[in-house]
C-alpha positions as CSV (number, residue, x, y, z in Angstrom):
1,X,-1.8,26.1,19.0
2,X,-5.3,26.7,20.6
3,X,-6.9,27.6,16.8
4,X,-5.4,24.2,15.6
5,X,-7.0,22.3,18.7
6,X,-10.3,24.1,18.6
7,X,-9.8,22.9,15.0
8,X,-9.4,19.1,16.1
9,X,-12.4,19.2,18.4
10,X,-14.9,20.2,15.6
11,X,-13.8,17.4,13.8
12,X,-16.0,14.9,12.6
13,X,-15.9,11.7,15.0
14,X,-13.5,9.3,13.8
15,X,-12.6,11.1,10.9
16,X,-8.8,11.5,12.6
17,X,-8.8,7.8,13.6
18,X,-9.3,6.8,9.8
19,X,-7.3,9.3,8.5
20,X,-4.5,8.4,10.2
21,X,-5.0,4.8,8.9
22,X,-5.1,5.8,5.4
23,X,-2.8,8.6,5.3
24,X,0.9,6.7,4.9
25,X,-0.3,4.0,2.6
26,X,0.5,5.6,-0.8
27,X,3.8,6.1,0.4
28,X,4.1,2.4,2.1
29,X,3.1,0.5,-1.6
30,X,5.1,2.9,-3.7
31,X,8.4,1.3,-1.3
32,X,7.1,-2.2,-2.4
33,X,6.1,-1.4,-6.1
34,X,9.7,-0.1,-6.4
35,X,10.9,-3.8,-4.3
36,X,9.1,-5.5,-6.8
37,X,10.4,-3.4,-10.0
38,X,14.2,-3.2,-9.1
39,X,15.0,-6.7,-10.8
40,X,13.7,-5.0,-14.2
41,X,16.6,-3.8,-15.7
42,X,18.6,-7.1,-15.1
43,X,16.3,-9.2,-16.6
44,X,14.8,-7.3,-19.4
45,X,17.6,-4.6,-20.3
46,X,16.4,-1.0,-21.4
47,X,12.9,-2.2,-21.8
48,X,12.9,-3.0,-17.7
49,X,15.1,-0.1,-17.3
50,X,12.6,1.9,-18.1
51,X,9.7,0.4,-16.9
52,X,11.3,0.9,-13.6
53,X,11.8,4.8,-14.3
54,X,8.1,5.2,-14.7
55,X,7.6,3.2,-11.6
56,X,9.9,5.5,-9.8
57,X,8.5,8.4,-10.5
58,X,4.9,7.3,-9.7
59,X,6.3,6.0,-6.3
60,X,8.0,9.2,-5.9
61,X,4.7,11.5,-6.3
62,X,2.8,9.5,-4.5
63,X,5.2,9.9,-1.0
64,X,4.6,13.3,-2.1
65,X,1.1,12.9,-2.1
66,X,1.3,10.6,1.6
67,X,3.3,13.2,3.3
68,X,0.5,15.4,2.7
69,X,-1.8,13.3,4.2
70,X,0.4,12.6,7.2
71,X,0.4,16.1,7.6
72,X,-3.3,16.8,7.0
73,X,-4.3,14.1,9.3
74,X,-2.3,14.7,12.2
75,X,-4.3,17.7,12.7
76,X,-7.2,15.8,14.0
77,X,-7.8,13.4,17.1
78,X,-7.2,9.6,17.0
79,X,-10.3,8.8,18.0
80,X,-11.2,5.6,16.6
81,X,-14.8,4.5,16.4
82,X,-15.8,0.4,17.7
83,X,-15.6,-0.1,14.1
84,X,-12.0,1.3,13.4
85,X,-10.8,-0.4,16.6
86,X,-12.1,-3.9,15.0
87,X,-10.6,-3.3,11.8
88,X,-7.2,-2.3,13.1
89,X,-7.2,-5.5,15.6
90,X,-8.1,-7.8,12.6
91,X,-5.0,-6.4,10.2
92,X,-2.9,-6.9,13.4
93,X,-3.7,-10.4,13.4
94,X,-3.8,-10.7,9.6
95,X,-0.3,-9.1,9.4
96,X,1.3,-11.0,12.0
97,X,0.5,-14.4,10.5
98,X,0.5,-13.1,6.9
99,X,4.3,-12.3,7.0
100,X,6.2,-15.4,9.1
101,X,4.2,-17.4,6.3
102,X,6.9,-16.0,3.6
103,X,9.9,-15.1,5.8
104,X,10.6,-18.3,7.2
105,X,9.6,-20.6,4.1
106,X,12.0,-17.4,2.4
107,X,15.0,-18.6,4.7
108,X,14.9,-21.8,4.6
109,X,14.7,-21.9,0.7
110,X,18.0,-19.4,0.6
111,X,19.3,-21.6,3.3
112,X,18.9,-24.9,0.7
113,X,19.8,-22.7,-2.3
114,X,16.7,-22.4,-3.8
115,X,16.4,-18.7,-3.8
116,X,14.7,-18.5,-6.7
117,X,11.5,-19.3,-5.4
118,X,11.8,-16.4,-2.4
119,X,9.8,-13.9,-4.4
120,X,7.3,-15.8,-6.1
121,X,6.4,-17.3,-2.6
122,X,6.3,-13.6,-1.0
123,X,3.8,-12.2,-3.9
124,X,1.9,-14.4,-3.8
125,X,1.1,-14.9,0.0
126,X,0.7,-11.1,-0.1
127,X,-1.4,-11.5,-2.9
128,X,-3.7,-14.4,-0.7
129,X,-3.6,-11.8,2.4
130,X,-5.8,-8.8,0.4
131,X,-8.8,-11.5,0.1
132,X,-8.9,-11.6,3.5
133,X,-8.4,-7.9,4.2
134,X,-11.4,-7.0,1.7
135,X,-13.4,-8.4,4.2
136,X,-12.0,-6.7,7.0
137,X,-12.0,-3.1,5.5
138,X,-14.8,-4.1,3.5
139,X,-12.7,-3.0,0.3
140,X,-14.0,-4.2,-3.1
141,X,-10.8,-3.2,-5.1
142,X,-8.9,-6.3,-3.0
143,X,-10.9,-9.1,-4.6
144,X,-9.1,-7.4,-7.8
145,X,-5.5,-6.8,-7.0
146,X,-4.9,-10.2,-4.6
147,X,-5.9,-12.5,-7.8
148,X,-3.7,-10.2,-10.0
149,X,-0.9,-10.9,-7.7
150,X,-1.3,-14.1,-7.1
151,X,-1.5,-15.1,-11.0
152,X,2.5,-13.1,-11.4
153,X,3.8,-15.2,-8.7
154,X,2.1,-18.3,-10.1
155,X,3.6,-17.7,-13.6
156,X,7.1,-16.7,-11.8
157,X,6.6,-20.0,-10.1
158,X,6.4,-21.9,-13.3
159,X,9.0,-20.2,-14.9
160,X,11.3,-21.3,-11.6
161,X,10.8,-25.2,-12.1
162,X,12.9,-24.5,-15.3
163,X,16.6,-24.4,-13.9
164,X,17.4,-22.5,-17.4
165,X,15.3,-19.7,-16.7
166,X,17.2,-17.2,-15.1
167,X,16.3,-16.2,-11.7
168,X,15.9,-12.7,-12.2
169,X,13.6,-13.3,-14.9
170,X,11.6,-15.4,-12.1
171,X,11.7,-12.5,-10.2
172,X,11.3,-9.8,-12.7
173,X,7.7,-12.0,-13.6
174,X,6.5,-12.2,-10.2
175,X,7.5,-8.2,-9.0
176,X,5.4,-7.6,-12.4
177,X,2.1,-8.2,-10.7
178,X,2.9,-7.3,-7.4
179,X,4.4,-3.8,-8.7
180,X,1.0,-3.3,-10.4
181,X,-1.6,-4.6,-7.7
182,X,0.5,-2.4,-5.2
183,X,0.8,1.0,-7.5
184,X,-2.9,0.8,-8.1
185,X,-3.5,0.1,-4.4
186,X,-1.3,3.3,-3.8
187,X,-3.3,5.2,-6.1
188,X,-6.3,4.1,-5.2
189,X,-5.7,4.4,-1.4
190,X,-5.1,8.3,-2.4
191,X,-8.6,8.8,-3.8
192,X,-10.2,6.8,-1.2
193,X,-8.5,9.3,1.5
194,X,-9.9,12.4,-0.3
195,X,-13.0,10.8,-0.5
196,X,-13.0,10.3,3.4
197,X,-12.1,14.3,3.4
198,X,-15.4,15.0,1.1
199,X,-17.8,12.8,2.9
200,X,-17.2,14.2,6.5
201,X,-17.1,17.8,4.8
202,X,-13.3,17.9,5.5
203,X,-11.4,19.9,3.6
204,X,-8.0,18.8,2.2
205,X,-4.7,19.5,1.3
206,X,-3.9,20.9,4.4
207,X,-3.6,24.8,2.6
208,X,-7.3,24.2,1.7
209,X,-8.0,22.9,5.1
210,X,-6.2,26.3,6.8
211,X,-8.3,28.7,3.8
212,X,-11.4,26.8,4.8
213,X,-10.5,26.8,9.0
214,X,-9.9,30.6,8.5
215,X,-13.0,31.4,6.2
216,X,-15.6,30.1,9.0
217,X,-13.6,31.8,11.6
218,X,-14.0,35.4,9.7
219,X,-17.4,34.2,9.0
């Protein structure tokens, strides 16, 4: 216990405070890449069947990869710089309006049977919400994936004024791009949290960390 808190205090500041932020997210996009996939199989037979395999097993290395990361950065304060604190008050304002904008809208239209419209209406106000948050994290790869999104649930939408076009086909369209934007989010959100590790000269996975932690200590 006291090796793992001397280990915390030589931490560089604010390095546990943005770990911590980054850590779960590979896991938290795979759970919505595999949302968005699930309709697949119903609306495009083996073909979806299997696209939905391959996302399955993405989503299920990358929990993997986020439960390493939980671990590795629960070894280090949460110390959040002013920076951090701005950037985590922003997404809580951000999220809270991003996701009454789809959930109500979403119950009313189940409500008035026009549920085929629910998930074009929730990708694409996710998609809206990551133009926004590239400004708050100051994230380039946002300006990318939003648009992507939003384009799906655009072509879902159109597909949804035809009353012929089945609505898991609607569906299946517009978890196409949100299944992407959010996989490559998760991926990228992966690199981007070793990349913390290597600019503050922190070494990860967590068996490196403890090989590098008792290295300097033999020193």
């Amino acid at each position: 216990m006291s090796d793992t808190r001397a280990e915390v205090t030589q931490a560089p500041g604010g390095f546990g405070a943005a770990a911590r932020d980054l850590a779960p997210f590979p896991a938290i996009m795979s759970g919505y890449a595999v949302f968005y996939a699930v309709s697949w199989p119903f609306a495009w037979g083996w073909g979806g069947g299997v696209a939905l395999l391959i996302v399955l097993v993405a989503a299920a290395l990358l929990v993997v990869r986020a439960v390493t990361q939980i671990r590795h950065a629960a070894l280090f304060r949460d110390t959040p710089t002013p920076e951090i604190e701005r950037e985590r008050k922003a997404m809580t304002v951000l999220n809270s309006i991003t996701h009454p904008v789809y959930l109500f809208p979403s119950i009313l239209l189940i409500a008035f049977g026009e549920g085929r419209w629910v998930l074009p209406l929730m990708v694409f106000v996710i998609g809206a919400h990551f133009l926004p948050m590239a400004r708050i994290l100051d994230r380039k790869v946002d300006y990318v994936l939003g648009p992507v999104t939003m384009v799906s649930a655009i072509i879902a939408g159109l597909l949804a004024l035809d009353t012929q076009v089945s609505w898991l086909v609607v569906f299946a369209v517009a978890g196409t791009g949100g299944a992407v934007s959010t996989l490559s989010y998760a991926l990228y959100l992966a690199k981007e949290y070793r990349r913390l590790c290597v600019r503050e000269g922190v070494a990860f996975p967590p068996r490196e960390h403890q090989e590098h932690r008792e290295h300097r200590e033999h020193a």
